[in-house]
C-alpha positions, 0 to 999 in steps of 0.5 A: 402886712394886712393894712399895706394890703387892704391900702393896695386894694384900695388904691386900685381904680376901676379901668371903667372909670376911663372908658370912653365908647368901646364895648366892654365885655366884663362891665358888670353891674356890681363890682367884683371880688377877688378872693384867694386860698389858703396858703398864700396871700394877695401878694407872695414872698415880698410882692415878687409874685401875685396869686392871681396874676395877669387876671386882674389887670385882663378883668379891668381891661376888659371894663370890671371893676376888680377889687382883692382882698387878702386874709391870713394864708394859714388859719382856721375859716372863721378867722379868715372869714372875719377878715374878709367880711371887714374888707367887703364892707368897707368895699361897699362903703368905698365904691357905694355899690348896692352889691358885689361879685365874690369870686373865690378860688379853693379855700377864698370860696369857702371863707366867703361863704361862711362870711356871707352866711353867718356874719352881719351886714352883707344880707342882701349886699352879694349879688353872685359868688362863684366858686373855683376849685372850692372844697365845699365837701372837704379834700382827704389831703387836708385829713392825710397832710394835717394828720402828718404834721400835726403836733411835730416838726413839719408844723412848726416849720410850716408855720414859720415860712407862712411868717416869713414868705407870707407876713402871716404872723399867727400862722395855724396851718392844722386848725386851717387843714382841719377845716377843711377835712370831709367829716367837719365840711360835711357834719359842721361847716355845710350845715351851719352854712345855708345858702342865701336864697338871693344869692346866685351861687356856682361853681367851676371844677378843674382837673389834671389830665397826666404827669405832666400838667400836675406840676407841684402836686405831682404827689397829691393827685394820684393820691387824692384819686384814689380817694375821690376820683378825679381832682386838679391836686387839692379837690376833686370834681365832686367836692367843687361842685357847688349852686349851678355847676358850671363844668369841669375845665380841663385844658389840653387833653394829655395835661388838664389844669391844675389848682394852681394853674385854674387862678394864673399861678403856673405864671401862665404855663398851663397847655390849652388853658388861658386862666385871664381869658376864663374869668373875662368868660366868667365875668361876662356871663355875670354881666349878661345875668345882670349882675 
């Protein structure tokens, strides 16, 4: 699955290619990286769905030139990020670019970032990386969920549907939740992972604003408030927060946005909120820094 993957990736050509005189606002000068969370892959249960949705195809329009990668739905971030710093070298190679754009959503932005950090050959290859909905502080329902499942049942029927729906042959959906707990964030992963100083880093946070725009985390989100504060689900606001925070996005005042929602997933269902046209904002403020 991961080579059919990595081939769809590099059969994706960018729209600029056949740009004549119109102005585009997303014609960065580096190419840009989609990279997505945990839980899921590039393509979802047999391609019936994709994680990002009408994003791409909106970027491209718009003059970017998009490439995705796809790594392991469940696994720990080192193998994760292994998978996807082999991917953004061969991006590199492919398109001769000097650099990239990395955009990750949730767990894609903290892979990233362990791959830019701590593996060979992208020094000085990353122009931006930007972070949406990432948990760079940990989320307590990584602790409460991988506490629930770990070592029963729950864990190996997780796993086995992360094969079957995900093509995610060794899934290890614990090691995965445990990376992402608060105390290893915070004591391990952060300390082990500094920024690059050349690297223009931030961030976006999303949060639900009511019932009625949590959708599938009707359940983690008052839970996850308790907790933290306010949080789209998965991560709270605070823990988002990463480089130049750029702001809470929160759609419609009586739902907000959600985890899903922030990237597309809600099939476009998200009240006050337009996911493709925020990452054309998003591509065309890189565009306008230079990047």
């Amino acid at each position: 699955m991961k080579k059919i993957g990595f081939a769809l990736l590099l059969c994706l050509l960018p729209f600029s290619l056949f740009a004549g005189s119109k102005s585009y606002k997303c014609d960065t000068r580096y190419p840009v990286i989609l990279s997505h969370g945990m839980g899921a892959s590039y393509e979802i249960a047999w391609g019936i769905a994709k994680y990002w949705h009408r994003i791409p195809e909106t970027l491209r329009e718009e003059g970017a030139r998009v490439y995705i990668t796809n790594v392991n739905a469940m696994d720990t971030t080192k193998v994760k990020a292994a998978s996807w710093h082999r991917q953004v070298l061969d991006i590199l190679a492919i398109t001769g670019a000097q650099k990239v754009n990395i955009i990750g959503h949730s767990h894609g932005s903290i892979y990233s970032r362990y791959g830019i950090s701590n593996l060979p050959g992208l020094k000085g290859r990353i122009a931006s990386h930007t972070s949406i909905a990432g948990p760079h502080r940990g989320s307590a329902m990584a602790e409460i969920v991988s506490g629930m499942i770990d070592g029963n049942i729950l864990e190996g029927a997780i796993n086995a549907f992360m094969k079957f729906i995900m093509a995610n042959n060794n899934a290890d959906t614990v090691a995965n939740l445990e990376d992402l707990t608060r105390e290893y964030m915070k004591n391990v992963f952060n300390p082990d992972t500094p920024d690059d100083s050349g690297i223009y880093y931030q961030s976006y946070a999303y949060v639900i604003k009511s019932i009625l725009g949590s959708g599938l985390f009707v359940a983690s989100w008052p839970i996850l408030y308790y907790y933290e504060g306010d949080n789209d689900g998965l991560v709270s606001v605070t823990s988002a927060k990463w480089g130049k925070f750029r702001g809470i996005i929160k759609g419609a005042w009586w739902a907000g946005v959600n985890h899903l929602g922030a990237v597309d997933m809600m099939w476009g269902i998200t009240p006050g909120f337009n996911a493709p046209d925020h990452f054309v904002n998003i591509v065309k403020d890189l565009k306008n820094k230079g990047f």
